[in-house]
C-alpha positions as CSV (number, residue, x, y, z in Angstrom):
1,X,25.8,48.0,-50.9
2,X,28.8,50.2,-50.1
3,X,32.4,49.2,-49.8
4,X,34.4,51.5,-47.7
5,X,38.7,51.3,-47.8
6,X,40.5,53.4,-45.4
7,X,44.4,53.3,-45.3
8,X,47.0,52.2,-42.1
9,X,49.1,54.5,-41.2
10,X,52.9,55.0,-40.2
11,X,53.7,57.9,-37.4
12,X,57.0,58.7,-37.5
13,X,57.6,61.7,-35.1
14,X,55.5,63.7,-32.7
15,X,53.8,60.2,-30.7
16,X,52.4,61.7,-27.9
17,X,51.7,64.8,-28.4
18,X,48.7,64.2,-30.0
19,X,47.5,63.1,-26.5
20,X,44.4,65.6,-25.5
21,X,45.9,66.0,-22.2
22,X,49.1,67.0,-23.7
23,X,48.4,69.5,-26.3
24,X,45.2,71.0,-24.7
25,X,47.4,72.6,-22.9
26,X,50.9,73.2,-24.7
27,X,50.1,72.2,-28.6
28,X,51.3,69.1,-30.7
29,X,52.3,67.9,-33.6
30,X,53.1,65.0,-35.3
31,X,54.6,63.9,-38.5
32,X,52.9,60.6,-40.6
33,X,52.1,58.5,-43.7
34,X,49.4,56.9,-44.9
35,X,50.0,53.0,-46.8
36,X,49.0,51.3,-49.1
37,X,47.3,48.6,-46.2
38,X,43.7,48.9,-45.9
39,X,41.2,48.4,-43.9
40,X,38.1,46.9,-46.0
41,X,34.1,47.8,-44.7
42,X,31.1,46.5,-46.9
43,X,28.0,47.0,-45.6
44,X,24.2,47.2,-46.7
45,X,20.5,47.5,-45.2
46,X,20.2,43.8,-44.0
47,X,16.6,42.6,-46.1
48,X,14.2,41.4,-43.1
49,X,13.5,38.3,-43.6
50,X,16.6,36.7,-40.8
51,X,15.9,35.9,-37.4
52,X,18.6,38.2,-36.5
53,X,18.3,42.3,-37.7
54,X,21.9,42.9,-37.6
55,X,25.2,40.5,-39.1
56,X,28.3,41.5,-37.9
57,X,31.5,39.7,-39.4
58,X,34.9,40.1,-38.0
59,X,36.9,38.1,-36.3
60,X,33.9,37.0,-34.8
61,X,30.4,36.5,-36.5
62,X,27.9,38.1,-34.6
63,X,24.0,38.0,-35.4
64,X,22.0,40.0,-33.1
65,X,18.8,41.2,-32.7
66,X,19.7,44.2,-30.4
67,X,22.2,46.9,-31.2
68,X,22.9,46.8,-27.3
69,X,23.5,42.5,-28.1
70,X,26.8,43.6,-30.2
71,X,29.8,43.0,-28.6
72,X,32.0,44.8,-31.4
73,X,32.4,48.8,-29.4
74,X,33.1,50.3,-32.3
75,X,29.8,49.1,-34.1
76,X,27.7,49.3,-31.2
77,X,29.0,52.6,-30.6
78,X,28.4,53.6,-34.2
79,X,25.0,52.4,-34.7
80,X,23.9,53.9,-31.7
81,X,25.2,57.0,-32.4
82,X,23.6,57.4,-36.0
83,X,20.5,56.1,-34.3
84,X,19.9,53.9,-37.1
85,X,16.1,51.5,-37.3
86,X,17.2,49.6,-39.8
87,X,19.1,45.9,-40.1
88,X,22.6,46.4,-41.4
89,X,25.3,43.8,-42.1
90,X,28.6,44.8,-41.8
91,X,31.7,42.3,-42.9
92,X,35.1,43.8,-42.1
93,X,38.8,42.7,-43.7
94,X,41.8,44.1,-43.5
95,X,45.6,43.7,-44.8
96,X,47.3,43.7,-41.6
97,X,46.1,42.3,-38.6
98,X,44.8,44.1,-35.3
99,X,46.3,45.8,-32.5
100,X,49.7,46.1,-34.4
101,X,50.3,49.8,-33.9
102,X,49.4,50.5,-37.4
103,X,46.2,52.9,-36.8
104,X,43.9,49.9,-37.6
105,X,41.4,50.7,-34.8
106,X,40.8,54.2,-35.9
107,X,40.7,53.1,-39.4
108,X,38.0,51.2,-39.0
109,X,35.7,54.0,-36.9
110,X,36.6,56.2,-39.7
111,X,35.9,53.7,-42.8
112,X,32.7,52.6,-40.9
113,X,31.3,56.2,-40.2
114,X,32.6,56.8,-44.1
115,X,30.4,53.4,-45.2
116,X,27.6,54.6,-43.2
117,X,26.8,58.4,-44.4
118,X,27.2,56.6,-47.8
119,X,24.1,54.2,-46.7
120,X,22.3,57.3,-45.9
121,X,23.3,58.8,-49.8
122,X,25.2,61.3,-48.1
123,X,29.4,62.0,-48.7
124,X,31.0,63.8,-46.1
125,X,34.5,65.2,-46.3
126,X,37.7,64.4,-44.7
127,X,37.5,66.4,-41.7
128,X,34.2,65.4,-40.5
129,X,35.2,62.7,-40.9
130,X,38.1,62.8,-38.8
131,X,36.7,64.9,-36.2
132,X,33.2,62.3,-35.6
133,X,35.8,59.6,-35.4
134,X,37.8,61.6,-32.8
135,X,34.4,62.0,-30.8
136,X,33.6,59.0,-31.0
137,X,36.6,56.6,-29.9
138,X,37.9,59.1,-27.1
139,X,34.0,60.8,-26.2
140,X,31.6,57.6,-26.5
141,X,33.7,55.0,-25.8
142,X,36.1,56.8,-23.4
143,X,39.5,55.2,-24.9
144,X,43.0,56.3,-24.0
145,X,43.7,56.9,-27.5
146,X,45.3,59.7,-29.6
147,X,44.0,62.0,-32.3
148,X,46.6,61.6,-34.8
149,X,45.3,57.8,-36.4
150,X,41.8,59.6,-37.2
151,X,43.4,62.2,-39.0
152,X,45.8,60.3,-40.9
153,X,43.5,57.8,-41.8
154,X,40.4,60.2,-43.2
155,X,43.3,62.4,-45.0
156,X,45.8,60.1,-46.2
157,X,49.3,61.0,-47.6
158,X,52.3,62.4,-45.8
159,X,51.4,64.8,-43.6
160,X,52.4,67.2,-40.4
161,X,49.7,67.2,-38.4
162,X,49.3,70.2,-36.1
163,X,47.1,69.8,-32.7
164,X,46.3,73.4,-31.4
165,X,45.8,74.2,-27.6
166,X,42.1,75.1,-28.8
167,X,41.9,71.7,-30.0
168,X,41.8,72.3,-33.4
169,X,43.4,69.4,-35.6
170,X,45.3,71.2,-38.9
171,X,46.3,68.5,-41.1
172,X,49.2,70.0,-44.0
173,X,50.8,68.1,-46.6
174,X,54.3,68.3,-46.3
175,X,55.7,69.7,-49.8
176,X,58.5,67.0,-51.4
177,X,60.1,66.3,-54.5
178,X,58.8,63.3,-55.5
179,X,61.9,61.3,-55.9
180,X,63.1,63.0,-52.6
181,X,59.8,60.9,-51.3
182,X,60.3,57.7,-53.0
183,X,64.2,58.0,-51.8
184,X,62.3,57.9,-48.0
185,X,60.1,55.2,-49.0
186,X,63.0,52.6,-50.5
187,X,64.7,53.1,-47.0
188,X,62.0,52.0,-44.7
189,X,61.4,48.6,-43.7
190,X,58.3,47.1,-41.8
191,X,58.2,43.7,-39.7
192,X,55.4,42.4,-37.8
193,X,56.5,40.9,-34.3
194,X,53.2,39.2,-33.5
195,X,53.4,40.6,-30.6
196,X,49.6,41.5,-30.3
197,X,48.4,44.6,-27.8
198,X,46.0,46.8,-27.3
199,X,47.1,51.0,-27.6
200,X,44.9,52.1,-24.6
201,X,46.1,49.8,-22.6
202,X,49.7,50.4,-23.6
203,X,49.4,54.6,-23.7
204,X,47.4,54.1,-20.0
205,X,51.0,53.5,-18.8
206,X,52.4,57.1,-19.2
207,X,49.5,59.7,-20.4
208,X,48.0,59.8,-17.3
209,X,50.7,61.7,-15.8
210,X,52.1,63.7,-19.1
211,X,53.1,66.7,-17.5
212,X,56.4,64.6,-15.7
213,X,57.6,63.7,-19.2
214,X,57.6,67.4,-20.6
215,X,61.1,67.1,-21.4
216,X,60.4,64.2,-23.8
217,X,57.4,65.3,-25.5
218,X,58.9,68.6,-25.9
219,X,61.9,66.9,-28.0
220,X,59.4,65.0,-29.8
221,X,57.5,67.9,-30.7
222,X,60.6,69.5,-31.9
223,X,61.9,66.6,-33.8
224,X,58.7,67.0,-36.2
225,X,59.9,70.3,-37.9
226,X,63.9,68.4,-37.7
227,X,62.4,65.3,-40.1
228,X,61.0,67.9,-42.7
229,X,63.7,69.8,-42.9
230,X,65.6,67.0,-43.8
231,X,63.3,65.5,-46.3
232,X,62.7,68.7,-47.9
233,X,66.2,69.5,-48.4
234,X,69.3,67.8,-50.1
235,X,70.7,66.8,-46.9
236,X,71.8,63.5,-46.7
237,X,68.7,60.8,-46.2
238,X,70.0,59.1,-43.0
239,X,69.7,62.1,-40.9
240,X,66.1,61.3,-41.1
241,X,67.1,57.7,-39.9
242,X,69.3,58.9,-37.1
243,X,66.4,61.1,-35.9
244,X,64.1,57.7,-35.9
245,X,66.7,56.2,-33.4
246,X,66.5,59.8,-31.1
247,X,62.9,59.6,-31.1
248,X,63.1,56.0,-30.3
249,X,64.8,56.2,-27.2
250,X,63.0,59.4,-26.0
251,X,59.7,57.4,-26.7
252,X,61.3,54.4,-24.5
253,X,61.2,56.8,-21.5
254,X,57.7,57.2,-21.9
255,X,56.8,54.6,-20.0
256,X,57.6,51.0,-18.8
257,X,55.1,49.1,-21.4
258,X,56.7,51.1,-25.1
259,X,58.8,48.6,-25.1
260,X,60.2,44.9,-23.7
261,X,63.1,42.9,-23.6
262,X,61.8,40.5,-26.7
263,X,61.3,44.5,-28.6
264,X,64.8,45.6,-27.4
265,X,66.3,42.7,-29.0
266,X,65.0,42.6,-32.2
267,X,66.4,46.2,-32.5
268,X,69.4,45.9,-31.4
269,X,69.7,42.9,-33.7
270,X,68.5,45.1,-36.2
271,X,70.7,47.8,-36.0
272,X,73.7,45.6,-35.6
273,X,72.7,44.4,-39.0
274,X,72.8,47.7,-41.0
275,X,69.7,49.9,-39.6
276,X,70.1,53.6,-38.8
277,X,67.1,53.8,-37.1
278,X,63.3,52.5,-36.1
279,X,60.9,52.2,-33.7
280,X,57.6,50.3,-32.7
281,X,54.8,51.7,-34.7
282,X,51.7,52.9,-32.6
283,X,51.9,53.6,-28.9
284,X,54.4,50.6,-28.6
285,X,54.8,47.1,-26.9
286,X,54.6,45.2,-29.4
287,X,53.0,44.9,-33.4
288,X,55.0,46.3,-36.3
289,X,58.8,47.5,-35.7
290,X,59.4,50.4,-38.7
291,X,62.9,50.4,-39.3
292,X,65.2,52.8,-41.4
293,X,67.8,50.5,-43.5
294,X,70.0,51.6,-46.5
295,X,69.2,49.5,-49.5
296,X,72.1,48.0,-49.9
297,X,71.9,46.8,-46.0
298,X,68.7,45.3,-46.1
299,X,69.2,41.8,-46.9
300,X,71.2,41.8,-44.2
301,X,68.6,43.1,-41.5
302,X,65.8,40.2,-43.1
303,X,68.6,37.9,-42.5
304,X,69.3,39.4,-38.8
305,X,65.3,39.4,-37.6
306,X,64.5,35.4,-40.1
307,X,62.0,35.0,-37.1
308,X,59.7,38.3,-38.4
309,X,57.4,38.7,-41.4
310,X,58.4,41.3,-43.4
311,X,55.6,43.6,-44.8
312,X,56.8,45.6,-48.6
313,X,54.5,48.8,-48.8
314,X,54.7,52.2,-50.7
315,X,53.7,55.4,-49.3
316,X,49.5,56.5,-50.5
317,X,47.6,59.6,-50.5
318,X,44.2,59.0,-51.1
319,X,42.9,58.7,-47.5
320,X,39.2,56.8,-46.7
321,X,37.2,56.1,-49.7
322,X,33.8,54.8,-50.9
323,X,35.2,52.1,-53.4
324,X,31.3,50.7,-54.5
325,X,28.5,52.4,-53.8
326,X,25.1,50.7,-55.3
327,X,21.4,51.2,-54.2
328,X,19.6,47.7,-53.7
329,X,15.9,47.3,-53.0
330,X,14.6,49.4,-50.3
331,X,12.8,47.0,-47.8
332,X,11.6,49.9,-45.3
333,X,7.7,48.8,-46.0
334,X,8.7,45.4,-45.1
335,X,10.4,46.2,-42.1
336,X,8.0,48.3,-41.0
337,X,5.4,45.7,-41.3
338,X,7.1,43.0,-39.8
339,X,8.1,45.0,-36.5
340,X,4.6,45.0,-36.5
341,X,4.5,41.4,-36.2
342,X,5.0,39.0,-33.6
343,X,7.4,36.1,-35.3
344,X,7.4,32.7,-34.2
345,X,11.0,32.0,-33.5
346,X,13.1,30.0,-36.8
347,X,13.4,26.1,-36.3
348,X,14.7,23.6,-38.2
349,X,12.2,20.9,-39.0
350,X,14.7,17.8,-38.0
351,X,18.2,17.4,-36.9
352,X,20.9,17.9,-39.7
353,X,21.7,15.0,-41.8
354,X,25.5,13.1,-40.5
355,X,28.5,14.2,-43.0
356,X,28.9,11.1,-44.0
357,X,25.1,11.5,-45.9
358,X,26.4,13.5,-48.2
359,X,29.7,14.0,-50.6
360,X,31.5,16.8,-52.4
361,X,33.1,16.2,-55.9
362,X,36.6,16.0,-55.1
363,X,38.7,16.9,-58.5
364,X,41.3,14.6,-57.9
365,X,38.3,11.8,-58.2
366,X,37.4,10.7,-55.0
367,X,34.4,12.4,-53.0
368,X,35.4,14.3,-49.7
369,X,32.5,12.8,-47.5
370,X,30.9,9.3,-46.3
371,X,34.0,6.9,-45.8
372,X,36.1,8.5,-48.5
373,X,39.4,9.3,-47.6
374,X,40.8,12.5,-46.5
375,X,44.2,14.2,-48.4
């Protein structure tokens, strides 16, 4: 059994730049954090004695037969890809939900391939890691997606990440005084819209043609080295915030689907209230809205945006990890022999008994089942 935990991330300059189009040709960089907001992976060699050879648990439960049966892209991707004959179950859980903006999608390619060298008893650093993920989500399965989310997510902490015109991916930590660091964190506020969206679908809209929107990307780019300038310095803190609000309104630019009316409002409500700054985490349209607030104003923006859950978090550095990692029975022999077999299909001898045959102790006294009543 191995247990995999792979941390969300928060970009806060560079977006778009980390775009193969973009800096296969001209460079890119981006600055981000990892949080402490993680994606959860447990898996294990499925034993063979189910109908189904592989249990997949997300928002959907899938039990399958075929690795070609399994609608999840990622896994199917994955399992293909490591070729693997065995069962496998596979339950995935995560703090935050999906499609938010928060990296959650490359998260979970890199905590998966992590889980999976594990089943194979082999550990596999960070920038395999990241590089496999990168192959995999914009190679295999042909997304519109960015490299930055794989990086940040194998790595973990705050980083500039550099994207070379010969594609390769430098990931730095950015050198800060810790309470220089924690002074960043206390400022920064997270709300989740529930405005749910996809990232391809939303970065389809403008890096298709990212040549027209030099000028932006160009100021984006530039704005990275601006941030840590500011963060490693004494200057005062809200510069950083004041850059967020530049970057925001370049990134608007971008493309018609960043943003939206409902998204427009909710930041202008938010800086009416007190924030310096923000922006809509991810590629944008819609998910988590990261917003750069004084302390002492922040009451004041929860009051402003009472329609929004409000997300704490701290900054984190430790990047994918193998949390559990225990060897159970190897059933290879038994697999073996059984796809040697031909199985009568599983039945069920007679139909299930009614609910009302049967009750569950209830602690308040009453039973929860035939004719009882129902809190």
């Amino acid at each position: 059994m191995i247990i995999s935990r792979t941390p969300f991330r928060i970009s806060f300059f560079g977006g778009g730049t980390d775009y193969p189009g973009w800096y296969r040709q001209h460079g890119g960089a981006v600055l981000s954090t990892t949080i402490d907001k993680y994606c959860y992976l447990s898996c294990r060699h499925l034993p063979p004695f189910f109908e189904h050879r592989y249990r997949i648990v997300w928002s959907k439960v899938e039990n399958k037969r075929e690795i070609a049966d399994i609608e999840h892209p990622v896994v199917r991707a994955l399992l293909g890809y490591f070729g693997l004959e065995r069962g496998l179950e596979l339950h995935h859980v995560g703090d935050l939900p999906a499609r938010s903006g928060m990296g959650s999608s490359s998260a979970f390619t890199v905590g998966m391939l992590h889980a999976l060298y594990a089943l194979q008893g082999r550990m596999v650093g960070k920038h395999e890691l990241m590089s496999e993920a990168i192959y995999v989500e914009q190679q295999i399965l042909q997304e519109t997606v960015g490299s930055q989310d794989q990086a940040a997510a194998a790595h973990g902490g705050f980083n500039k990440i550099t994207f070379a015109p010969s594609g390769q991916i430098h990931v730095a930590p950015v050198v800060v005084r810790q309470d220089r660091l924690d002074e960043l964190d206390d400022h920064l506020m997270l709300f989740y819209t529930g405005i749910e969206r996809t990232a391809a679908t939303v970065a389809a809209s403008y890096v298709t043609d990212l040549s027209s929107k030099r000028r932006q990307l160009r100021v984006l780019r530039d704005l990275v080295d601006e941030s840590i300038e500011v963060v490693g310095s004494d200057r005062p803190i809200d510069e950083f915030g004041q850059l967020l609000d530049e970057a925001w309104s370049l990134k608007r630019s971008l493309g018609a689907s960043v943003s939206n009316p409902e998204v427009d409002d909710l930041y202008a409500r938010a800086r009416s209230a007190g924030a310096l700054g923000g922006k809509i985490t991810g590629a944008g349209g819609g998910g988590f809205l990261l917003l750069f607030v004084p302390p002492e104003r922040q009451a004041d923006v929860r009051a402003a945006l009472p329609e929004l859950v409000h997300v704490p978090f701290r900054f984190e550095s430790g990047g994918s990890q193998i949390l559990f990692y225990s060897r159970e029975e190897d059933f290879t022999s038994a697999e073996t022999a059984r796809s040697e077999q031909s199985i009568r299909a599983f039945r069920e001898l007679e139909a299930a008994s009614a609910q009302g045959d049967w009750a569950i102790p209830y602690p308040g006294g009453a039973p929860i089942g035939a004719g009882a009543p129902r809190s």
